[in-house]
C-alpha positions as CSV (number, residue, x, y, z in Angstrom):
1,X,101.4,120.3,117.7
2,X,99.6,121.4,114.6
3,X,96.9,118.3,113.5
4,X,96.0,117.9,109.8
5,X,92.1,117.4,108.7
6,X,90.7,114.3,108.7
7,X,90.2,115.1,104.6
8,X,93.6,116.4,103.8
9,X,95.3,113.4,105.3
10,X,92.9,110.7,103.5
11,X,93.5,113.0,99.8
12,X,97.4,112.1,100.7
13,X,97.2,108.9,101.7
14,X,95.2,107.9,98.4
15,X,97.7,109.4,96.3
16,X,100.5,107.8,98.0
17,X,98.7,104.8,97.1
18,X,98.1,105.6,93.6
19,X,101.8,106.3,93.3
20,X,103.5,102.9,95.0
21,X,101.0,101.1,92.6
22,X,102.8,102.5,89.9
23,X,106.5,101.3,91.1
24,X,109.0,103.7,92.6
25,X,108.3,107.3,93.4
26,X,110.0,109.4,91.2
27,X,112.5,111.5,92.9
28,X,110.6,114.4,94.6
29,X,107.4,112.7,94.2
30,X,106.3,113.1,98.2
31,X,107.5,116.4,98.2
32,X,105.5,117.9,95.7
33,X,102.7,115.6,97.2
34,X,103.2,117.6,100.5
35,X,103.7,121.2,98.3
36,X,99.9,120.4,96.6
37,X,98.3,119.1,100.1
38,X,99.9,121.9,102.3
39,X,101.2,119.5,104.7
40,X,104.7,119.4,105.8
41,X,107.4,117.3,103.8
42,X,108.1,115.3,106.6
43,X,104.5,114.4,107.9
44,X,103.5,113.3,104.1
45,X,106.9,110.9,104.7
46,X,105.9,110.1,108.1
47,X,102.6,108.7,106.6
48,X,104.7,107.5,103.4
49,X,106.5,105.3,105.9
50,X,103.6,104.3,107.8
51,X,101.6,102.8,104.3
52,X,104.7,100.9,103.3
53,X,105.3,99.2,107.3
54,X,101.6,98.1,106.6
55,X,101.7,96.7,103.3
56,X,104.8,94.6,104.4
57,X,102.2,93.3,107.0
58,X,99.3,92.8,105.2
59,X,101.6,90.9,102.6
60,X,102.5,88.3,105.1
61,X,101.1,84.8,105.0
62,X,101.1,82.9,107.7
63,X,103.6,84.6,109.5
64,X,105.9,84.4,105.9
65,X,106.6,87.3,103.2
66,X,104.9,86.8,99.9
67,X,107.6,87.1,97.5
68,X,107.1,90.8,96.5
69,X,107.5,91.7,100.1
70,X,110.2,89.6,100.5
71,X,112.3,90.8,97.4
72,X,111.9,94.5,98.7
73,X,113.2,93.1,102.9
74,X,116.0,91.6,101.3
75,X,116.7,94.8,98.7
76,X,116.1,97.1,102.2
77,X,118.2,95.1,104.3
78,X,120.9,94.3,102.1
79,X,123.9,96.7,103.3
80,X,122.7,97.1,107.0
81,X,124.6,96.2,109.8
82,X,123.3,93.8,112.4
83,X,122.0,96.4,114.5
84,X,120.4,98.1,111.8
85,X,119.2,95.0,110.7
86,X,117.6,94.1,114.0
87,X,116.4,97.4,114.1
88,X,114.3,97.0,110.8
89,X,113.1,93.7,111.3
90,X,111.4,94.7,114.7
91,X,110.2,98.1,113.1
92,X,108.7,95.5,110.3
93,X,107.7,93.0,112.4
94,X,109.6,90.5,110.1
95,X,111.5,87.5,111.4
96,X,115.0,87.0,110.3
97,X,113.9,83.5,108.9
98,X,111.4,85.3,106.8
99,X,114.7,87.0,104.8
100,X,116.0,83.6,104.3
């Protein structure tokens, strides 16, 4: 298993940041982000992943969404079944009560 540098992974991380704060990713956005960094496509969405899980989390108030995270739950979870819905909500650690 082939690790990335410390220094590589941060430069990514920032610019995923830098790009959620300006909405949604333009199609192909990560990809080109791994392309520049030299990282594999799926690690940079691996980490992609990662950032948004813990901004849903950070975003929580006394164990409730604030209304941005909450919009984006309900948006995620609108077409899943019940097991994919269980699914999320665990990955998310987000109570079903929080999408109500």
């Amino acid at each position: 298993m082939n690790t990335c540098p410390k220094d590589v992974k941060d430069a990514v991380i920032k610019r995923l940041i830098e790009l959620h704060d300006g909405g949604p990713a333009p199609l192909g956005a990560l990809a080109q982000i791994a392309a520049e960094a030299g990282v594999l496509a799926n690690t940079v969405y691996q980490w992609n992943s990662d950032l948004k899980r813990k901004r849903i989390r950070t975003e929580t108030t006394s164990g409730s969404l604030s209304s941005a995270a909450k919009f984006q739950a309900v948006l995620a979870t609108a077409s899943m079944s019940e097991l994919e819905l269980g699914e999320y909500l665990r990955k998310n650690a987000i109570t079903r009560q929080d999408l109500d």
